[in-house]
Structures are given as structure tokens and as C-alpha cells.
C-alpha positions, -999 to 999 in steps of 0.1 A, spaced: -701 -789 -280 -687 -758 -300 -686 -728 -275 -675 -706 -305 -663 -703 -339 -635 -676 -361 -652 -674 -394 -646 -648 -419 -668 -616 -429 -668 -609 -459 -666 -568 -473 -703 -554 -474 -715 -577 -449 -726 -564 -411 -714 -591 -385 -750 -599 -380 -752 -607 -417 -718 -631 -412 -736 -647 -383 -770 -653 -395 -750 -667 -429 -730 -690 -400 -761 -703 -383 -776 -714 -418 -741 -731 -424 -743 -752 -390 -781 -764 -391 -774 -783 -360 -766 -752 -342 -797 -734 -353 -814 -735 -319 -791 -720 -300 -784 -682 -291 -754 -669 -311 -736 -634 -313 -708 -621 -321 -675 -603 -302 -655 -580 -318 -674 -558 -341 -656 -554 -379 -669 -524 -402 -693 -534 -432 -665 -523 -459 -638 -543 -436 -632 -579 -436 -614 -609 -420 -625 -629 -387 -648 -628 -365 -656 -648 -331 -692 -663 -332 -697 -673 -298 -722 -703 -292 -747 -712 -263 -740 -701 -229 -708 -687 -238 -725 -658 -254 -726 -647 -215 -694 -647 -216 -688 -618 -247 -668 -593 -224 -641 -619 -220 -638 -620 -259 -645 -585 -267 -608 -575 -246 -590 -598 -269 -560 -579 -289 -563 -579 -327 -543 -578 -357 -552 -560 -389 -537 -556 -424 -549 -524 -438 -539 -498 -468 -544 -462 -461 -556 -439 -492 -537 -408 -496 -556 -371 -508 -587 -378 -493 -611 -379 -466 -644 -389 -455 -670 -384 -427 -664 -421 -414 -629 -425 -420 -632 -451 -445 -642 -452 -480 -682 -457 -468 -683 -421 -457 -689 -388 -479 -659 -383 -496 -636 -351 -501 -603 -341 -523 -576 -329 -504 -539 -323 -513 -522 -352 -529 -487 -358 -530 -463 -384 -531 -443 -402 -504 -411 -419 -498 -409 -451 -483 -386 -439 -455 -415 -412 -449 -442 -443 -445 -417 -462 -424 -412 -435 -398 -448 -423 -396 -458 -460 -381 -427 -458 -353 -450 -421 -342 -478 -445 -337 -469 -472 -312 -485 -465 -279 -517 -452 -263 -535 -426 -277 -564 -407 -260 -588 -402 -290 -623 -395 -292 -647 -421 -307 -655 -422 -344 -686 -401 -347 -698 -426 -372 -698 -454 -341 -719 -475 -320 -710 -459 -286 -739 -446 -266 -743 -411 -250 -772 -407 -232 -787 -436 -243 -782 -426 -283 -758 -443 -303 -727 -415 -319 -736 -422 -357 -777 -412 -349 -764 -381 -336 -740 -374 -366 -770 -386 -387 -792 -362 -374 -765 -332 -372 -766 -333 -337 -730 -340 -328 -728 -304 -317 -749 -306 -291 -732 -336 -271 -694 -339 -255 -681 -369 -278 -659 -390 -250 -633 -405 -258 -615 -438 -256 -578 -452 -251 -567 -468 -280 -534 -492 -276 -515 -497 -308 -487 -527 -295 -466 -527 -326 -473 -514 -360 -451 -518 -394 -451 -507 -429 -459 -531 -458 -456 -517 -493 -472 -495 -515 -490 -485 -548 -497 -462 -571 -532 -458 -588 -542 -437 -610 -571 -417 -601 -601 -429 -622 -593 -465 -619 -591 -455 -581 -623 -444 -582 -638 -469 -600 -622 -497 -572 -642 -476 -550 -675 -478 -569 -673 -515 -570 -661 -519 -526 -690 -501 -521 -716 -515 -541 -703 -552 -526 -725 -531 -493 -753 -555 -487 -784 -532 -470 -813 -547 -451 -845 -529 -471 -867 -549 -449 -851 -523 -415 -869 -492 -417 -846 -478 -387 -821 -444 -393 -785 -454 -403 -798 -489 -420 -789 -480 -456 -758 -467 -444 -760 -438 -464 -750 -462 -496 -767 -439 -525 -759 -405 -514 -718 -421 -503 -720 -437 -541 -732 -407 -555 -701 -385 -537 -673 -409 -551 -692 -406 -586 -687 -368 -588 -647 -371 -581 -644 -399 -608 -632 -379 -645 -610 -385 -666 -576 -374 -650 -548 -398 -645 -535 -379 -615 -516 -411 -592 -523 -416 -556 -512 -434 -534 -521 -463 -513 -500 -475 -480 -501 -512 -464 -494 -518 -430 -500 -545 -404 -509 -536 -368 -518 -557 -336 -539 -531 -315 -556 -535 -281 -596 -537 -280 -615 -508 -289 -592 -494 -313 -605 -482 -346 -582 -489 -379 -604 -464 -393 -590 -440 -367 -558 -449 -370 -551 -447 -406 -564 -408 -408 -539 -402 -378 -513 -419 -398 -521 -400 -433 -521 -368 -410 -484 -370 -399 -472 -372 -440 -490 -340 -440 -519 -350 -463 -553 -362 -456 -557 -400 -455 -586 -429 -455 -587 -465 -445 -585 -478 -481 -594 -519 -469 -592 -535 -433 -587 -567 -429 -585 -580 -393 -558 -616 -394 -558 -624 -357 -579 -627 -324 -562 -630 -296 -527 -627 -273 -501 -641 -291 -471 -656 -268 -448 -678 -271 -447 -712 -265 -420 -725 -234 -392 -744 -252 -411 -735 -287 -382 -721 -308 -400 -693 -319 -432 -709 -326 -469 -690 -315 -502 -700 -303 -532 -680 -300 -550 -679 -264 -585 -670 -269 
């Protein structure tokens, strides 16, 4: 029998929303207890481990795994969350050279001792971070913080948009957010109108360009691409957003003995 599955999340689904879509999928598997390792952001995509049966005792194992991401980091503006479901800000926009974006990922490589996003899961005191940011709160709590292993990280390409067809890209990510009305819990709606409502106030009718990074990066657990790309946008001296995630890999990739070069993924 299956003891798990990679499927892919889509953008505006939660992982619990990609599993429960998996389960009616696999109507032979529908009896069994199911979750997930390896939590992806609602606005990211990409794949996720569904583990099966009695392996879900077995999520810590999985959780550990290394990761690889493909993600573009907006330029000239910032949000609460780090992404672009978070209340949004204009900052200073400018362009950047390629040589610029190259060098920024070499500052990058290594461990960095980072608190976690306030608009996370992690628990203090029993309280998950984004209740307390939810509530205003933060201020009366230590946020702790976390190591978070970048392993090798290289630039892509880039674009230019111009600013109200930015926006409007924006508009449409977010409303692809798919929000449980049936959960009457704080942080369900994920904020979705008031967030929609922020973007629609910066959307006019300027043509101002700005610009969107891609890089690819295999990180160690725990790491947060929406961490990462602010950090990155930071050291070109402007403030910066994960634009789109999109995780490519699970797993430790090494190379096969006698493989010329060829990979395989232990998970």
C-alpha cells in the first residue's frame, strides 16, 4: 500500500484544502488517516507530501526534508506577511542590474538566525504568532526565532511590469484565495477583503515599471521563502515581497555511485 503521495497545491488553496481534494481523488484511500508534511503558503504553490496510514506517525521524518523553491521577488513594496496576501505598502522603487541581483543571492548562502514570520503557525505559550499579530498583540510576547539554512541559491531572470498591470496580476493571485466561510475561527478569511481592498487603493493609472526577480533556492526545513525574499530585496536597498513561490523538490538530492551526473531524490 501507498505510504504517501507528492501531489501539487495549487495557489489559493491551504494544504488541508490540497488534501481533502487528494482523498476525494483516491476513493480507495478514503478510510484512512491522511495529513500533510511540509506546510506551503495559500498564495504559494508546488508539491506537497500526503502521507497515508500509519506513516502519518511518521511526519517529523518528512517535515526535516530539504526543499527547493522557484520564486520571484517584487521590488518597491512590502507587506505585513511578506508576500503579496499581507497589507500592502509603496516604498522606493528603483531599478537593478543584473550583476546587482546576481551578488545579492551569493550574501545569502548560509544560516541565518531570524525570527519567525509573525504571520506564522509557531506557538508561544500555547497561541499561534499570526493570532497574536491578529489581535495586535505581538508586542506583548518575545517572538523566538529560528535557524534558517539556505544550501545554495542562484539568480534566474527578471521582468519589468508596469505598475497598474502589476496590480491588477495581484488582484487576480489573490482572489484565486479559496476561504472556508463554514470556519468561524480568527485568521480563517485570511484577511482576503481588507488585503484586496489595500492593493485596490495603490492600483491608478501610472505606468511607473517595477521590477520582478526569479531565483531558485534549495533551503533546509523551516525556512520561509517569504522571509527570504524581503532579506534579499533589503540588500538592493529597496523594500521587496515574495511575488510567487513555487516549491520543485522534496528531499536530499545526491548523487547516484557510478551515475554520471544523474540525481535521485531520498525521501
Amino acid at each position: 500500500m501507498r505510504r504517501y503521495a507528492v501531489i501539487e497545491k495549487n495557489i489559493g488553496e491551504t494544504p488541508l484544502m490540497a488534501v481533502e481534494a487528494f482523498r476525494k481523488e483516491n476513493p480507495t484511500l478514503s478510510s484512512l488517516p491522511m495529513t500533510y508534511a511540509g506546510r506551503l503558503d495559500p498564495m504559494a504553490s508546488g508539491k506537497l507530501v500526503v502521507l497515508i496510514g500509519d506513516e502519518c506517525k511518521r511526519r517529523t521524518r518528512y517535515d526535516k526534508l530539504d526543499k527547493t523553491y522557484v520564486f520571484e521577488i517584487l521590488l518597491g513594496f512590502h507587506t505585513d506577511t511578506g508576500d503579496v496576501l499581507g497589507l500592502a505598502e509603496r516604498g522606493p522603487n528603483a531599478s537593478v542590474s543584473e550583476h546587482a541581483a546576481i551578488a545579492a543571492a551569493r550574501t545569502h548562502r548560509g544560516t541565518h538566525t531570524l525570527p519567525y514570520p509573525a504571520f506564522s503557525s509557531k506557538t508561544v505559550n500555547g497561541k499561534p504568532l499570526f493570532k497574536y499579530a491578529l489581535e495586535n498583540e505581538l508586542s506583548s510576547i518575545e517572538i523566538p526565532n529560528t535557524d534558517m539554512r539556505v544550501h545554495s541559491i542562484r539568480y534566474l531572470d527578471r521582468v519589468v511590469v508596469p505598475k497598474d498591470e502589476l496590480i491588477e496580476r495581484i488582484l487576480n493571485k489573490i482572489d484565486r484565495l479559496k476561504v472556508r466561510h463554514d470556519i468561524d475561527e480568527l485568521g480563517a478569511g485570511f484577511r482576503k477583503e481588507a488585503i484586496i481592498e489595500q492593493w485596490w487603493n495603490l492600483r491608478d493609472r501610472c505606468k511607473t515599471p517595477y521590477t520582478i526577480l526569479r531565483y531558485e533556492t534549495t533551503v533546509g526545513s523551516g525556512t520561509y521563502i517569504r522571509t527570504l525574499a524581503p532579506l534579499l530585496a533589503q540588500s538592493l536597498g529597496m523594500p521587496g515581497l515574495a511575488y510567487s513561490i513555487n516549491r520543485t523538490k522534496i528531499g536530499r538530492y545526491v548523487p547516484i555511485v557510478g551515475g554520471f551526473g544523474v540525481w535521485t531524490r531520498t525521501l
